[in-house]
N, C-alpha and C positions, 0 to 999 in steps of 0.2 A: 560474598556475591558470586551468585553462576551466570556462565557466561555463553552464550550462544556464538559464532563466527560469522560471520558473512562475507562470500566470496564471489566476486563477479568474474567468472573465469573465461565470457565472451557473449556474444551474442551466436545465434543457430547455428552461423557457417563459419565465426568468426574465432581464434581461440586468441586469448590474449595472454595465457601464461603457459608453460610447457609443466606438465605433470611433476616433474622434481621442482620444480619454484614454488609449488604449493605447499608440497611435501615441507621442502625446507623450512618454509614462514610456519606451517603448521609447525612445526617439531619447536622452533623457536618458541611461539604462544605460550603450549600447552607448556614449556618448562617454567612458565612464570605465572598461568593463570588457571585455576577452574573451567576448564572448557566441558560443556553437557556435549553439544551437536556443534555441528560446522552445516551453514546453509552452502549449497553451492550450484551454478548453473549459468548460462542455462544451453551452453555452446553444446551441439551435436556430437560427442565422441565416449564412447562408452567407454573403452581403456581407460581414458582420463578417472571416468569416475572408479573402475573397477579398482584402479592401483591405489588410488587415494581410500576408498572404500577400506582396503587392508589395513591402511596403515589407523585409519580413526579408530576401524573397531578394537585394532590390537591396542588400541589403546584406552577401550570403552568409551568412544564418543560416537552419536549417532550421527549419520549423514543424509541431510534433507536435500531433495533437489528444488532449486530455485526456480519456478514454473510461472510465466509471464498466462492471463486467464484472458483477459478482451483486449489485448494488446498484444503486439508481436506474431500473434498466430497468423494475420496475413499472408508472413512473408514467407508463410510455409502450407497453408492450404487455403480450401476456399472460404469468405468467409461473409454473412452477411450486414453489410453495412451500418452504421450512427448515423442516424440524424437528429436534425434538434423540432421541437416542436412543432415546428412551421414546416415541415417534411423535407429539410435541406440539407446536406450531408455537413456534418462539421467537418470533419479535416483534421490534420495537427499542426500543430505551433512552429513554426519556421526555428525556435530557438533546437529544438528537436529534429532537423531536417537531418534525416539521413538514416534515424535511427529506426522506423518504422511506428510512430509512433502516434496510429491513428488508431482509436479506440474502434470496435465491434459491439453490435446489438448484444444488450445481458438477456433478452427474453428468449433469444434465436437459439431452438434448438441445436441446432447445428454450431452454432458459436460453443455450446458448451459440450455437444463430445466431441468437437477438435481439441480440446484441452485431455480430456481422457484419452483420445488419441494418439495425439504428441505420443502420450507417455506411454502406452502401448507400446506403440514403433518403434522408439527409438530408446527407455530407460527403463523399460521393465525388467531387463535383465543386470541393470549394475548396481545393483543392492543396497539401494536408497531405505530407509529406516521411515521414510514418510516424506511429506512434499511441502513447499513453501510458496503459499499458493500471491501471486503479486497483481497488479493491474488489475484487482477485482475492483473496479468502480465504472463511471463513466469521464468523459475528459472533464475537466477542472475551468474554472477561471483563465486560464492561459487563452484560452478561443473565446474569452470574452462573454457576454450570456448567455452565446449558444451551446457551451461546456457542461453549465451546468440545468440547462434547461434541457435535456438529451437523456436520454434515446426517444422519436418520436416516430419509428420507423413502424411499417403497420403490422407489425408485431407488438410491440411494444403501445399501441395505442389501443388492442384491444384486450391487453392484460389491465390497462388501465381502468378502461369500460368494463368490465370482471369487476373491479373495484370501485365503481360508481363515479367513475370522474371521465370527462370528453379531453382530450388534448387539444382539441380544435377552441374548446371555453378557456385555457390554459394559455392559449395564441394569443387568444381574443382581450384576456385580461392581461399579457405583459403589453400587450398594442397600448392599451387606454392606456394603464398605469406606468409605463414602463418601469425603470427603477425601483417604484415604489411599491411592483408587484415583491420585491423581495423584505419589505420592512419589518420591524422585528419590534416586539415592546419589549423583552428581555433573552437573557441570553446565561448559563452556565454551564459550567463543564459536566456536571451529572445529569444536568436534565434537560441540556441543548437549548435548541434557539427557538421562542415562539412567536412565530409568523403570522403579523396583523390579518393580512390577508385571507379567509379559509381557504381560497379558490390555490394560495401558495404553499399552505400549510396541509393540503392533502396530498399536491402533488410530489414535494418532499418525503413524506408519509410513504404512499404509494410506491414511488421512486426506493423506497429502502425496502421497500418488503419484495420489491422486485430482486435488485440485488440480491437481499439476504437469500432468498428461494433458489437463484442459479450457484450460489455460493456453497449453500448446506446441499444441496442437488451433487455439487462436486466433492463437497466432504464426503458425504456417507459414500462414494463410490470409490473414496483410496480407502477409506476406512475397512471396506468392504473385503480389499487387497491386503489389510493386516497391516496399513501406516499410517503414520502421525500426520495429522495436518494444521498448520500453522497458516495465518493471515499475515500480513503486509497492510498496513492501515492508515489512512493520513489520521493526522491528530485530531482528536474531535471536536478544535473550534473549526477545522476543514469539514470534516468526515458528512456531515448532514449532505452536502453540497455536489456528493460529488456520489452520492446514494448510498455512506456507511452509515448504518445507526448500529450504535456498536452494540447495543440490546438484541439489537435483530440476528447479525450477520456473526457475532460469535456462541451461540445456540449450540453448535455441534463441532465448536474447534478447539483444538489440545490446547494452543496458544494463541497469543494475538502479539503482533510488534507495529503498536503505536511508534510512527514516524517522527518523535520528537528533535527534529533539526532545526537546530537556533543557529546555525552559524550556515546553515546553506543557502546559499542565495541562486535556486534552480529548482524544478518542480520535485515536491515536497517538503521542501524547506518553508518552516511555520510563519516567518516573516515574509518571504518571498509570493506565496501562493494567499496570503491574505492581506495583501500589498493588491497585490492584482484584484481580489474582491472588494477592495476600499475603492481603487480605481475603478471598477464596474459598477459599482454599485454608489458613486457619487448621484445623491440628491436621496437614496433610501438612507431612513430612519433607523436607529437604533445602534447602527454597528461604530463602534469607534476602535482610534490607533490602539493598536495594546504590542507592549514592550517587551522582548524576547530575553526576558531575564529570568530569575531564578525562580521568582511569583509563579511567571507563567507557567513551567515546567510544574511547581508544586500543585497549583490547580490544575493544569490537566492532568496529571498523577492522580490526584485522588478522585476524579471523575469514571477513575477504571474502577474501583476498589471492591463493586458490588456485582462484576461482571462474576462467569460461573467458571470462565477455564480461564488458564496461566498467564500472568501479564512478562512479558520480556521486551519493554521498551526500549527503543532503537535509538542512539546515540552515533553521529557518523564521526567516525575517528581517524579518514582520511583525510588529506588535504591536496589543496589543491589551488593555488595562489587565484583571488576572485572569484571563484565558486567554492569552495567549503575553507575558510581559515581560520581550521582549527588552532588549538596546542593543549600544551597535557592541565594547566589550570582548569581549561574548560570540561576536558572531558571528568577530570577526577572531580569537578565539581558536579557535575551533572549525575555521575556515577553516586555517589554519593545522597545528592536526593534521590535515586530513585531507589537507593535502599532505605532509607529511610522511610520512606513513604508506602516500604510495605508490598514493593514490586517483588517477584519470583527471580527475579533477575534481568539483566540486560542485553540485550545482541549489539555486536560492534560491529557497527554498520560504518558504508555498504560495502563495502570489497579494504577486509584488513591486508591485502597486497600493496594495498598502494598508502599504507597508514606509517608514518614513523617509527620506529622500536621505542621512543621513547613517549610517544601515545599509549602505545599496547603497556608501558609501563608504568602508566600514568593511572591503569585500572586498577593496578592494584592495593586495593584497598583492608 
């Protein structure tokens, strides 16, 4: 098994480890595991990545930087606003107050070379090997319908009209229907969810090909720079919902890291964020509880299998008493189908700083 790292080493202005803490956990790892790359970001300090940068490549591992795409960029330039159908700004989730973590328009030019920007200014010079691109969606179920019924801003409504559908008819049809604008007569991991509705099932449609377009828009431009570019993904009984169709949106990417968290109970976590569209979605059709056991990782595993670039599904290996409680049964079991099943390998998510030594031991397989 190969093994990617994941390291959340702060937010913009925030840093949460000192350059030797990494250093040391890193040297730790790599003496017990196959490490390819180490993600890392997404805190403002170039030293940080430069010194660490030495130490990966002296050791042939590449280092990606962890790059936050319609999220987070607010809190560092201008940026144009979400809203949901109805032309109302969504917001973010009070469980997330503090963190910045209200989504931006994916059609808004300007939204998308803030993200090329970022990394201009401030990391083109610390010798990232490629970038790991996150918050490429729109908000989630946590805001309730207007999460995933979003972006409705008038950008975003005349990409729509581009593509033959009104978001004003989109308004019109969750008014009547509510709930039941979202009902589904079947539902699987390779061939996603189909949507009784048509007036639902195109703006879903739509909704991905938008994404997908500001996504590959942002690939081919590090590519362009001579780097790798990796996705950040909800799983794909999420992914429809929140505008990934993973047909669409991995087109032009080295990797992809399918968010597989069965034990987090916080946004992205598989039980957590479809917990919340069962509660949204009381009185629509079709969707039922589904169990966050070993099944479900196997099918959504094998719904990647036909994708064109590298699967390295995400397993979080921190913990955290009430939000992620893990231990090493779960992750080695986890690890374990996902090789089986024919994956490229695994990332150990999301910040191996904060993961037990006896987790990171638990990988090896």
């Amino acid at each position: 098994m190969k093994y990617i790292l994941q390291i959340f080493a702060g937010s913009w202005q925030h840093k949460n480890y000192e350059t030797e803490e990494i250093i040391k956990r890193l040297s730790e790892i790599i003496k017990i595991l196959p490490v390819e790359k180490a993600i890392i970001g997404w805190v403002i300090d170039p030293f940080l990545y430069k010194e660490i940068g030495v130490f990966l490549h002296a050791n042939g591992i590449e280092m990606l930087l962890w790059l936050p795409v319609f999220s987070e960029t607010d809190l560092l330039l201008d940026v144009d606003a979400s809203e949901d159908v109805w032309g109302k700004p969504v917001g973010a989730p009070e469980i997330e107050a503090g963190d910045g973590f209200t989504f931006c328009c994916p059609s808004s030019q300007k939204n998308r070379n803030n993200t090329k920007l970022i990394f201009d200014t401030h990391f083109v010079s610390c010798g990232f090997d490629g970038v790991f691109l996150d918050r490429i969606r729109t908000q989630a179920f946590v805001m309730d319908v207007r999460g995933p019924l979003s972006c409705g801003c008038a950008s975003c409504r005349s990409f729509y009209e581009s593509h033959g559908l009104s978001l004003s008819a989109v308004a019109e049809r969750f008014d009547r229907l509510h709930e039941r604008f979202f009902d589904i007569s079947s539902y699987s991991p390779k061939d996603g969810y189909a949507f009784s509705d048509p007036v639902a099932a195109s703006f879903f449609d739509i909704k991905a090909d938008l994404i997908a377009d500001a996504v590959n828009e942002t690939t081919r431009y590090f590519h362009a720079k001579g780097l790798s570019v990796g996705l950040d993904l909800f799983a794909p009984l999420l992914g429809i919902f929140v505008g990934q169709d993973y047909k669409k949106i991995t087109k032009e990417a080295d990797f992809i890291k399918p968010m597989l968290y069965r034990r987090t109970e916080a946004p992205a976590g598989i039980g957590y964020d479809y917990g919340l569209l069962l509660d949204c979605l009381n009185g629509a059709s079709g969707f039922q509880p589904v169990s966050t056991d070993d099944d479900l990782l196997r099918a959504q595993l094998l719904g990647l299998q036909d994708l064109p670039c590298a699967k390295y599904p995400g397993i979080e290996v921190n913990y955290e008493a009430g939000i992620v409680e893990t231990d090493p049964a779960y992750i080695r079991d986890s690890l374990q189908i996902i090789r089986d099943c024919g994956a490229d390998g695994a990332v150990l998510s999301w910040d191996v700083m904060m993961a037990p030594m006896e987790h990171i031991l638990a990988a090896r397989l």
